[in-house]
N, CA, C and O atoms as a Tinker XYZ file with bonds, in Angstrom:
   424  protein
     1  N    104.527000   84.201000   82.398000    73     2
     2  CA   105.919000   84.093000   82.028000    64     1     3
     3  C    106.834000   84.780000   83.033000    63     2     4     5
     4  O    108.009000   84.412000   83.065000    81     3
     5  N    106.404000   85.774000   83.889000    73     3     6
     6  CA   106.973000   86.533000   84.395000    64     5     7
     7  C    108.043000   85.701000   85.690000    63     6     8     9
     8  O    109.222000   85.496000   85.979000    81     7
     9  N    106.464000   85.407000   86.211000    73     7    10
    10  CA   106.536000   84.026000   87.290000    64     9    11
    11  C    107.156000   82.654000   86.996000    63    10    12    13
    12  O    106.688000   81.794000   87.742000    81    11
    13  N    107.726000   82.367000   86.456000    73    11    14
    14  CA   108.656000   81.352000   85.878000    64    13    15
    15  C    110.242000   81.964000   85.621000    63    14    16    17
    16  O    111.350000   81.541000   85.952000    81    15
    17  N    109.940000   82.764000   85.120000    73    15    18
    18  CA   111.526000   83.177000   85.135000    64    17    19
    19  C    111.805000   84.150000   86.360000    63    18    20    21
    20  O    112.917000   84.679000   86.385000    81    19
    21  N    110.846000   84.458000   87.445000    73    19    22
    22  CA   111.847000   84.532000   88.588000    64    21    23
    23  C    111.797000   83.445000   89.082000    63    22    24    25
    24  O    112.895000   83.301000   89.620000    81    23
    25  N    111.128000   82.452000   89.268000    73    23    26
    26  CA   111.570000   81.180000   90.146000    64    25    27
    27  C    112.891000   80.623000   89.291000    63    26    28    29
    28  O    113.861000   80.322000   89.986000    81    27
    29  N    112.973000   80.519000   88.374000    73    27    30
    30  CA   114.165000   79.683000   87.453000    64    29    31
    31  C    115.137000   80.859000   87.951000    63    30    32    33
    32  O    115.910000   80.203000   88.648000    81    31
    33  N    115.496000   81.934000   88.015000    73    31    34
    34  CA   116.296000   82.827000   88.333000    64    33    35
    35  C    116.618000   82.862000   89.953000    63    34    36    37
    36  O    117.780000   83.125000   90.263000    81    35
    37  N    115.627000   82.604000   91.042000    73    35    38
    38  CA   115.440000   82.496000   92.210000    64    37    39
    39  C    116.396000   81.091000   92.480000    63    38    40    41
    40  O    117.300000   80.956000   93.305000    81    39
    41  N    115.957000   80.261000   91.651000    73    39    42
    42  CA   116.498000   78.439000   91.344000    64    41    43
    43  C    117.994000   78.500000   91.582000    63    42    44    45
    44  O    118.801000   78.247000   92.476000    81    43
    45  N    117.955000   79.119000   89.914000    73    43    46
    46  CA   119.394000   79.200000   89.902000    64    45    47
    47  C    120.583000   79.727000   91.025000    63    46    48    49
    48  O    121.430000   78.947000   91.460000    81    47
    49  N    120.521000   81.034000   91.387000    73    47    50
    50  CA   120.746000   81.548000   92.692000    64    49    51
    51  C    120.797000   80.881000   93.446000    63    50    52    53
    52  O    121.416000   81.409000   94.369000    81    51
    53  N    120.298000   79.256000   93.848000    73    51    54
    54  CA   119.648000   78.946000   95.292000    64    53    55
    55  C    119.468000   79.699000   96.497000    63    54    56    57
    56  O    120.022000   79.565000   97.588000    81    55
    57  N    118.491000   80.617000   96.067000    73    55    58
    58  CA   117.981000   81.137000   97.456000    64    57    59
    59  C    116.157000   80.765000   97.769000    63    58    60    61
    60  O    115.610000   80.381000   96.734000    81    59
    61  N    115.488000   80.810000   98.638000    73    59    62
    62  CA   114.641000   80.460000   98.808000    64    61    63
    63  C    113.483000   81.868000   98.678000    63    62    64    65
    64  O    113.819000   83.044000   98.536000    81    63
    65  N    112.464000   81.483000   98.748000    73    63    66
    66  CA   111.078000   82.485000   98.706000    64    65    67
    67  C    111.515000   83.508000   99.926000    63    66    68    69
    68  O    111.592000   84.723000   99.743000    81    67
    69  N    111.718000   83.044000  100.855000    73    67    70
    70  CA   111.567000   84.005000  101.846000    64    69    71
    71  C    113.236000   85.076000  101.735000    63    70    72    73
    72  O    113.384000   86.286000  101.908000    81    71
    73  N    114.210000   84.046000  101.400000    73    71    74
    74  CA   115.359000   85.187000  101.474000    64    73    75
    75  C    115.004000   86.157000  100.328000    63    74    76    77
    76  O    115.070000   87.381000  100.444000    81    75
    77  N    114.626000   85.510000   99.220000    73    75    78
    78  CA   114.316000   86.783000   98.195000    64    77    79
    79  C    113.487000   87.629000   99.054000    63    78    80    81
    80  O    113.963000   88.713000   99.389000    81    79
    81  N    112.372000   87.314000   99.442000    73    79    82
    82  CA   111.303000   88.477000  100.211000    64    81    83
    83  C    111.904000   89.403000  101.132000    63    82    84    85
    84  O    111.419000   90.527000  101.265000    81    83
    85  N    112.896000   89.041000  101.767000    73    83    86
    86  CA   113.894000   89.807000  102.946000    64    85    87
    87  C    114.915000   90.748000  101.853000    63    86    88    89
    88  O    115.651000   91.645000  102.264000    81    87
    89  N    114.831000   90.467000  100.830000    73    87    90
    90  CA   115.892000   91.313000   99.734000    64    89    91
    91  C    115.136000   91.933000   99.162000    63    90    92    93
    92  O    115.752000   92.821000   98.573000    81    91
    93  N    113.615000   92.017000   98.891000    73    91    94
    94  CA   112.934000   93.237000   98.274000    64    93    95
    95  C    112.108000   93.795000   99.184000    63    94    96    97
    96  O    111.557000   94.840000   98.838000    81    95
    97  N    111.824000   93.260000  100.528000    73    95    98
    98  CA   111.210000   94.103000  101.379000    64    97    99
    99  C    109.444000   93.696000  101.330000    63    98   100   101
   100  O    108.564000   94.487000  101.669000    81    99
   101  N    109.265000   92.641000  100.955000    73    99   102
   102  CA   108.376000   92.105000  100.188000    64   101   103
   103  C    107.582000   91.141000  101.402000    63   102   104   105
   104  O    107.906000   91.465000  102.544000    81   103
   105  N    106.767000   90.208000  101.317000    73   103   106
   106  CA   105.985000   88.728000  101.903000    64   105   107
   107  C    106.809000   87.975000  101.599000    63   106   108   109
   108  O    107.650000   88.549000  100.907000    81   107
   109  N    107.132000   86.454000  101.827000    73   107   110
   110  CA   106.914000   85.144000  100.821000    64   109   111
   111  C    106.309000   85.223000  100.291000    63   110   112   113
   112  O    106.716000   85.274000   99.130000    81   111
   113  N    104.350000   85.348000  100.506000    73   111   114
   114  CA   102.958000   84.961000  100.427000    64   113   115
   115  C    103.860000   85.589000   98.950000    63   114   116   117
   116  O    104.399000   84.733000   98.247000    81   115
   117  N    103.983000   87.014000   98.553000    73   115   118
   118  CA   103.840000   87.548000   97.507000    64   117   119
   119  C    105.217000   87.034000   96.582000    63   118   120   121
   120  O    105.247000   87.360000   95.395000    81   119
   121  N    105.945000   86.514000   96.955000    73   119   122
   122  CA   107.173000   85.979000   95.837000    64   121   123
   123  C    106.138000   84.998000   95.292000    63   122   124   125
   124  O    105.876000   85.077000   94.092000    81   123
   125  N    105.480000   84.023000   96.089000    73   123   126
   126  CA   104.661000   82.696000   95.623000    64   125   127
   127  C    103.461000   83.266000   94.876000    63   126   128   129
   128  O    102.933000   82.595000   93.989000    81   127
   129  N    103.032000   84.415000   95.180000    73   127   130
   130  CA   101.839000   84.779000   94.022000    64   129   131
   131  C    102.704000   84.863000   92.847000    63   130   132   133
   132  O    102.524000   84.113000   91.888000    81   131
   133  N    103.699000   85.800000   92.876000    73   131   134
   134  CA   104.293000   86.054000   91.501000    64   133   135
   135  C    104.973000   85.046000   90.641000    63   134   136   137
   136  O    105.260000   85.321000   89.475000    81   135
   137  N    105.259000   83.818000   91.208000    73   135   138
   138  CA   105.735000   82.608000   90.916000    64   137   139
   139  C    104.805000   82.143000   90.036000    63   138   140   141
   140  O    105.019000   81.980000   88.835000    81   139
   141  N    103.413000   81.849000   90.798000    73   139   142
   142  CA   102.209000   81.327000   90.521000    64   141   143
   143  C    101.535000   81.864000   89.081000    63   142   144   145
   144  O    101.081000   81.257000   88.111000    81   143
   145  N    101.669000   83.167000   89.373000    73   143   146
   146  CA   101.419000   84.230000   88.037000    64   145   147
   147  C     99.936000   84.677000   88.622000    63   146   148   149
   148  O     99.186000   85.133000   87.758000    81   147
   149  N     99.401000   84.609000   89.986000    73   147   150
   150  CA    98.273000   85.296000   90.456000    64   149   151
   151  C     98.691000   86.881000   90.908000    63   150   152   153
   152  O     97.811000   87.621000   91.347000    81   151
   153  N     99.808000   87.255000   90.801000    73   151   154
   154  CA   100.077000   88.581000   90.972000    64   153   155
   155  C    101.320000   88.774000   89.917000    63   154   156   157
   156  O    101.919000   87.789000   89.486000    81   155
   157  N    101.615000   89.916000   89.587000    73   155   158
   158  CA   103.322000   90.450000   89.164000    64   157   159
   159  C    103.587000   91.446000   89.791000    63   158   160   161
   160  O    102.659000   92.134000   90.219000    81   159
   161  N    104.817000   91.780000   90.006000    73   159   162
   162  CA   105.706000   92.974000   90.316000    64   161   163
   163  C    105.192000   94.161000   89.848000    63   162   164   165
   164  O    104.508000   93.942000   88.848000    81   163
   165  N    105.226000   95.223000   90.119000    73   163   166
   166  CA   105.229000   96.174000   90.279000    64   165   167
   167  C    106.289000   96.910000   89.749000    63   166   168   169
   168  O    107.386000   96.516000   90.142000    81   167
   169  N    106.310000   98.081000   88.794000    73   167   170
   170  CA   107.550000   98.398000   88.115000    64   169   171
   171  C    108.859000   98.736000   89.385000    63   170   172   173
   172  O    109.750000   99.148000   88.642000    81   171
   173  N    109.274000   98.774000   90.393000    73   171   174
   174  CA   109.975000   98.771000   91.524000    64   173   175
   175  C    110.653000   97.591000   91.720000    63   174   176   177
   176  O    111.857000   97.445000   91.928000    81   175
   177  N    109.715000   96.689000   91.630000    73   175   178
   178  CA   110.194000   95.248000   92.123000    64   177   179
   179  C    110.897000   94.635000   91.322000    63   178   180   181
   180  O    111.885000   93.958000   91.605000    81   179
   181  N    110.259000   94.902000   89.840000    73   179   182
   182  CA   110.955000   94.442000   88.425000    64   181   183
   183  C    112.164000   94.672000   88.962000    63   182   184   185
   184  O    112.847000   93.703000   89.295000    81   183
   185  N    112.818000   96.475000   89.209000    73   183   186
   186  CA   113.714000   97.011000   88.907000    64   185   187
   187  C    114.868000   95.983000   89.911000    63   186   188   189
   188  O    115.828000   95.367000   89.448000    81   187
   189  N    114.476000   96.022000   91.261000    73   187   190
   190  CA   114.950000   95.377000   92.084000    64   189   191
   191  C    115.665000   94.197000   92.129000    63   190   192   193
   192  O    116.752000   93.866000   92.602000    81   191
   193  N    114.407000   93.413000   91.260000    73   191   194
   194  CA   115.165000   91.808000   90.858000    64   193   195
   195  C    115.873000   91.985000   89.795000    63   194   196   197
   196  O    116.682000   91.058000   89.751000    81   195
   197  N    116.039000   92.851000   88.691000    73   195   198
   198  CA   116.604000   92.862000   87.381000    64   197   199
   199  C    118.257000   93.096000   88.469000    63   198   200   201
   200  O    119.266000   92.414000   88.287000    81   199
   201  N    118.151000   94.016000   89.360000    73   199   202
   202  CA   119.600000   94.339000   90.217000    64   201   203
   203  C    120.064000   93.052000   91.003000    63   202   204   205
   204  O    121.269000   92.801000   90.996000    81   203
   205  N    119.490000   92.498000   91.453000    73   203   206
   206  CA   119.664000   91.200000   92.597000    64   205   207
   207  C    119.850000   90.232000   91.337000    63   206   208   209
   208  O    121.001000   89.799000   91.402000    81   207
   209  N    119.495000   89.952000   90.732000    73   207   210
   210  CA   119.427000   88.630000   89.837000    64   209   211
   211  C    120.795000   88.756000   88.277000    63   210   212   213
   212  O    121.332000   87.904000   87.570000    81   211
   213  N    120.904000   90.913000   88.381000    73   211   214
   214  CA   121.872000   90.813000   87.495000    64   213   215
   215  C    121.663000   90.605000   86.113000    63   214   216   217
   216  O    122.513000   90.118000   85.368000    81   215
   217  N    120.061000   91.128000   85.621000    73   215   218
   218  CA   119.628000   90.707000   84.634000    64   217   219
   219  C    118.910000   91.912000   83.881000    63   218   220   221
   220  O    118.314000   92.727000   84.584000    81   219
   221  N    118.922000   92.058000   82.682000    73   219   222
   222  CA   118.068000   93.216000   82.338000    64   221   223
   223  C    116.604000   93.112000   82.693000    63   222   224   225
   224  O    116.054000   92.017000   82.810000    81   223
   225  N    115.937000   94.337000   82.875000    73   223   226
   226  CA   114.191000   94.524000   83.269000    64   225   227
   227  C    113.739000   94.041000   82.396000    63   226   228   229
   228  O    112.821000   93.365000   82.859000    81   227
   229  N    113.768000   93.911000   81.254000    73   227   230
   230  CA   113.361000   93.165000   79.611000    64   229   231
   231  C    113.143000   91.838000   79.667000    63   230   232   233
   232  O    112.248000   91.338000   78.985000    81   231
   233  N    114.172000   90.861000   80.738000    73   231   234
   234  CA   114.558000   89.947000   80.882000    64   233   235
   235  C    113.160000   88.799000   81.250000    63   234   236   237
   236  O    112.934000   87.632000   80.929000    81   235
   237  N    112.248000   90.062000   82.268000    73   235   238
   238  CA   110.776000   89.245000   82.625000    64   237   239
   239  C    109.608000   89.216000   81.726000    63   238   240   241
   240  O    108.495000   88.817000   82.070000    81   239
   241  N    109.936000   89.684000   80.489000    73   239   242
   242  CA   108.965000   89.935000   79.605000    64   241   243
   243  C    109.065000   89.139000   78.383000    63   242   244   245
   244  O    110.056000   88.542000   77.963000    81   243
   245  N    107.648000   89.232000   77.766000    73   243   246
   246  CA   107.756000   88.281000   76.509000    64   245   247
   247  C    108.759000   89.261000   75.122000    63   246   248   249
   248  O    108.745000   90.488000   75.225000    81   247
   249  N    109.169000   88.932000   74.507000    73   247   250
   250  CA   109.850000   89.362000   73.887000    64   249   251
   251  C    109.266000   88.905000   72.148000    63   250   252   253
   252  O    108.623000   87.890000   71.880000    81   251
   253  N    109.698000   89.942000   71.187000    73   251   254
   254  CA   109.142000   89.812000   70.094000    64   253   255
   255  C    110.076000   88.563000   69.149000    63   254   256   257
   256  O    111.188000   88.188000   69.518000    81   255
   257  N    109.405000   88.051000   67.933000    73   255   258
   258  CA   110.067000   87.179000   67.998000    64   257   259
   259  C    109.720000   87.127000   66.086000    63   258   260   261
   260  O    108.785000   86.672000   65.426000    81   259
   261  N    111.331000   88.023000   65.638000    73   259   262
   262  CA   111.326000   88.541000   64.714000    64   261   263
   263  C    111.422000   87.224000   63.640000    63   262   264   265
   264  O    111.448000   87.601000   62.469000    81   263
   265  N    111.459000   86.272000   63.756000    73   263   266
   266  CA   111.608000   84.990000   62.842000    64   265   267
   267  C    109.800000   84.654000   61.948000    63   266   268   269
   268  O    109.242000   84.455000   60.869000    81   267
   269  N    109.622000   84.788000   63.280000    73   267   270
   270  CA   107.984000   84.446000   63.122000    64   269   271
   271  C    106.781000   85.493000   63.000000    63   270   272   273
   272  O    105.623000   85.289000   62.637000    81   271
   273  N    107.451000   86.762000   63.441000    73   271   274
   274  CA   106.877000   87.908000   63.043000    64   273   275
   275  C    105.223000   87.771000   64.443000    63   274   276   277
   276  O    104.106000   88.261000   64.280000    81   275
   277  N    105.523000   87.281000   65.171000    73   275   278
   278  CA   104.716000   86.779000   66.555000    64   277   279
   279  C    105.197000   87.462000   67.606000    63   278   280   281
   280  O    106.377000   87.807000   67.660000    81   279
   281  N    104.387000   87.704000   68.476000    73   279   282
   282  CA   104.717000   87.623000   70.129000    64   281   283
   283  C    104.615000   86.337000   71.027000    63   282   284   285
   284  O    103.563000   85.785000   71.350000    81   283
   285  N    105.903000   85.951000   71.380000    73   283   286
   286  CA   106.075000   84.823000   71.793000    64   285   287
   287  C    105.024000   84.860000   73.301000    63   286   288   289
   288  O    104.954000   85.929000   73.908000    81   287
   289  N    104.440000   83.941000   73.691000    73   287   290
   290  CA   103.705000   84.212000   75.201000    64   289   291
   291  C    102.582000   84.602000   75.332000    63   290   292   293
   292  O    102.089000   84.819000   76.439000    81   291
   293  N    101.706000   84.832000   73.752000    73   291   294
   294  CA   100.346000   85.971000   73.265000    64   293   295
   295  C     99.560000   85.623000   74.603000    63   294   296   297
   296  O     99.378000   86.492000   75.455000    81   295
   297  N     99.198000   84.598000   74.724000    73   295   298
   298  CA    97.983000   84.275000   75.714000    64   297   299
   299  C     98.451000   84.755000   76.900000    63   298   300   301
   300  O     97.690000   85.551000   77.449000    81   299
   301  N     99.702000   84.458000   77.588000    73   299   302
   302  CA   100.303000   84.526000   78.742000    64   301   303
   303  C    100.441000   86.357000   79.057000    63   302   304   305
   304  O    100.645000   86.866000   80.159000    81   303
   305  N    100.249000   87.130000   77.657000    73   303   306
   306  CA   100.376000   88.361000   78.085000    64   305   307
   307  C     99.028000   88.874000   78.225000    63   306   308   309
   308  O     98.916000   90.019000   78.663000    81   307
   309  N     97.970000   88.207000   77.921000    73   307   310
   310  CA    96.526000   88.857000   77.829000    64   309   311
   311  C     96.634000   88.076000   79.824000    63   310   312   313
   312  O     95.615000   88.381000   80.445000    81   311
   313  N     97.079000   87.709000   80.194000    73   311   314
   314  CA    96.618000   86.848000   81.614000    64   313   315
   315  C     97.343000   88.260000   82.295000    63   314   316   317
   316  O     96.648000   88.812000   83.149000    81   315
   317  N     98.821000   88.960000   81.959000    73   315   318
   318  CA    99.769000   89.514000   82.917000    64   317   319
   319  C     98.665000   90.613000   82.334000    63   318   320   321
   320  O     98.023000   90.761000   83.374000    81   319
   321  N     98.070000   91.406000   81.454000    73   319   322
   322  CA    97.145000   92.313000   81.329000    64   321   323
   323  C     96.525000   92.430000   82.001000    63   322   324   325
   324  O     96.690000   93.305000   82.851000    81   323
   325  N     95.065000   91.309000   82.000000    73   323   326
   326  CA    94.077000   91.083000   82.965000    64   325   327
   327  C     94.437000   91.500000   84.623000    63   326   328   329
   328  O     93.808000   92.228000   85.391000    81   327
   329  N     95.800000   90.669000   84.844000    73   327   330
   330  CA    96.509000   90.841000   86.330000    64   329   331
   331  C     96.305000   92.359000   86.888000    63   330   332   333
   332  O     95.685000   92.816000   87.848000    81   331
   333  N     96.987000   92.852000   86.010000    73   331   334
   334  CA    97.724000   93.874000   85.995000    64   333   335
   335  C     96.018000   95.304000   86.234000    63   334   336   337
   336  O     95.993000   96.280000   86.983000    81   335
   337  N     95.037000   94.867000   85.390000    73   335   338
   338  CA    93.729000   95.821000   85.316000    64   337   339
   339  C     93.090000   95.406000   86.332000    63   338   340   341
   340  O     92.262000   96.229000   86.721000    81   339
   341  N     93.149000   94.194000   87.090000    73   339   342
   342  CA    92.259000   94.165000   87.897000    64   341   343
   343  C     93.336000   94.412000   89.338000    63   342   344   345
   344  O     92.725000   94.572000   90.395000    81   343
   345  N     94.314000   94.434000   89.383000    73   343   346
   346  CA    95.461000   94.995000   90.391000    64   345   347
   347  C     95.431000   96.503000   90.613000    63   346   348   349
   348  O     95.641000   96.958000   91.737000    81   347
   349  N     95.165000   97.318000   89.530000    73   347   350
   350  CA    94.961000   98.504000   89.801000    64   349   351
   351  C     93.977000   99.754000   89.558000    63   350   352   353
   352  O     94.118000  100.977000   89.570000    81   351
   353  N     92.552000   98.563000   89.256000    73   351   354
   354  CA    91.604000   98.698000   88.818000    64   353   355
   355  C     91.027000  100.224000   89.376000    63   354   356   357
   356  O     90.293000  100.927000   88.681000    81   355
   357  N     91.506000  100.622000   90.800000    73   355   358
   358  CA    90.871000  101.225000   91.636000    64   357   359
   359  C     91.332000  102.370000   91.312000    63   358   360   361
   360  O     90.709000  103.287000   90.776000    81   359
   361  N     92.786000  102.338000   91.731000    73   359   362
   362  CA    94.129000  103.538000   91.418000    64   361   363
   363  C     93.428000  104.577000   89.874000    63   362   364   365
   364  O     93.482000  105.799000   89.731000    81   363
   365  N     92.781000  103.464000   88.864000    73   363   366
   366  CA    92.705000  103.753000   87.023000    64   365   367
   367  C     91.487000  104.551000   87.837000    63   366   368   369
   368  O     91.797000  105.682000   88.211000    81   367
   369  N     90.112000  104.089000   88.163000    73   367   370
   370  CA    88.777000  104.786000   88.166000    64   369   371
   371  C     89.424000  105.704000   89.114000    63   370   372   373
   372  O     89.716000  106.663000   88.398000    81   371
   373  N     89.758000  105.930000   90.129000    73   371   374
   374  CA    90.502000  107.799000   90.564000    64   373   375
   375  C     91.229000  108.170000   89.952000    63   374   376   377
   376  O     91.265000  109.398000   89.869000    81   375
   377  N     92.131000  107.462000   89.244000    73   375   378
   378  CA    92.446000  108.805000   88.101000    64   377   379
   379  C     91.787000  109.519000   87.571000    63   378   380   381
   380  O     91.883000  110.746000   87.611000    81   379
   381  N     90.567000  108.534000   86.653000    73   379   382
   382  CA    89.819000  109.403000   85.894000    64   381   383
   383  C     88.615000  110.022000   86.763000    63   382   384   385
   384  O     87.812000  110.812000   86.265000    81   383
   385  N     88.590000  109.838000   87.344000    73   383   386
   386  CA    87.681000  110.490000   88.152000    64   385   387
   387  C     88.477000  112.247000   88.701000    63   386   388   389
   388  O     87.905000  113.287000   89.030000    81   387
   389  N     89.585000  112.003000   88.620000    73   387   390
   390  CA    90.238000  113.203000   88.969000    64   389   391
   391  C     90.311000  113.941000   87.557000    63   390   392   393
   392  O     90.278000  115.160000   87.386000    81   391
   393  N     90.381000  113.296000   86.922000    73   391   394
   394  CA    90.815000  113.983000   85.452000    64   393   395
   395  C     89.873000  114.456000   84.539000    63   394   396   397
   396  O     90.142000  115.166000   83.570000    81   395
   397  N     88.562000  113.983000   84.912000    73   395   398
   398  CA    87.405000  114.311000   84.001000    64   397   399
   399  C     87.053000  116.030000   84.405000    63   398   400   401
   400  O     86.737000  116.960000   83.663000    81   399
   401  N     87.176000  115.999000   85.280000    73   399   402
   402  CA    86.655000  117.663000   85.582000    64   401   403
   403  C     87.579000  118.647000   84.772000    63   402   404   405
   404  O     87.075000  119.689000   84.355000    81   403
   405  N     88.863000  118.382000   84.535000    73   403   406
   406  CA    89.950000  119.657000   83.462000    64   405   407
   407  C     89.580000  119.361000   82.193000    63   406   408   409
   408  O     89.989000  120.088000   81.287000    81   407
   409  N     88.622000  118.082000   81.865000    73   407   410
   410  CA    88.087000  118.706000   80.281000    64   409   411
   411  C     86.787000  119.294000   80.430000    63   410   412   413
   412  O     86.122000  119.556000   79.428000    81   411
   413  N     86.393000  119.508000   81.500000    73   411   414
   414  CA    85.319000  120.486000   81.385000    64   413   415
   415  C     85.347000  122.015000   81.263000    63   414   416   417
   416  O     84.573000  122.868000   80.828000    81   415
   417  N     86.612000  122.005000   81.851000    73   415   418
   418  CA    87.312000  123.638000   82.099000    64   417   419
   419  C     87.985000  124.119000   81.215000    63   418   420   421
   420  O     88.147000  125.336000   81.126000    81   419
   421  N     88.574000  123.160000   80.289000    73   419   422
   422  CA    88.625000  123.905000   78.809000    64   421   423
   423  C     87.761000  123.212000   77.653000    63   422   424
   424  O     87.741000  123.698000   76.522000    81   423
């Protein structure tokens, strides 16, 4: 979902992959992953486009959907999950790898 509403937001704007990429400091390669939904933003980048696009950070996310008492997007958020654990899969095991030794010490 994420990746759809920046291209529809990118759309709208008419600007292309690469001028957005020159406005966050970014690839193309990586506007088109995030398009695609094989990557997402990074809480930075969110922030970035929510400023460039003029839109709240909320704006890329599934949102609850008090009629139906549902999360609109269920499947689409277990995919930005998955993304998201295997994106920083590495960063998570050194954390805990740093962190396991201070419950030994108390």
């Amino acid at each position: 979902m994420i990746g759809e509403k920046i291209k529809k937001l990118r759309i709208e704007k008419n600007i292309s992959q690469t001028e957005l990429a020159n406005i966050l400091f970014v690839s193309r390669q990586t506007i088109g992953r995030w398009e695609r939904e094989q990557t997402i933003p990074n809480t930075e980048n969110i922030v970035m486009l929510a400023n460039f696009f003029e839109v709240e950070t909320s704006a890329f996310f599934d949102t609850y959907n008090d009629n139906k008492n549902t999360l609109v997007g269920k499947r689409s958020s277990f995919k930005q999950f998955k993304g998201i654990m295997s994106t920083y899969k590495l960063d998570l095991y050194i954390f805990f790898l740093l962190i396991i030794p201070f419950f030994y010490i108390y």
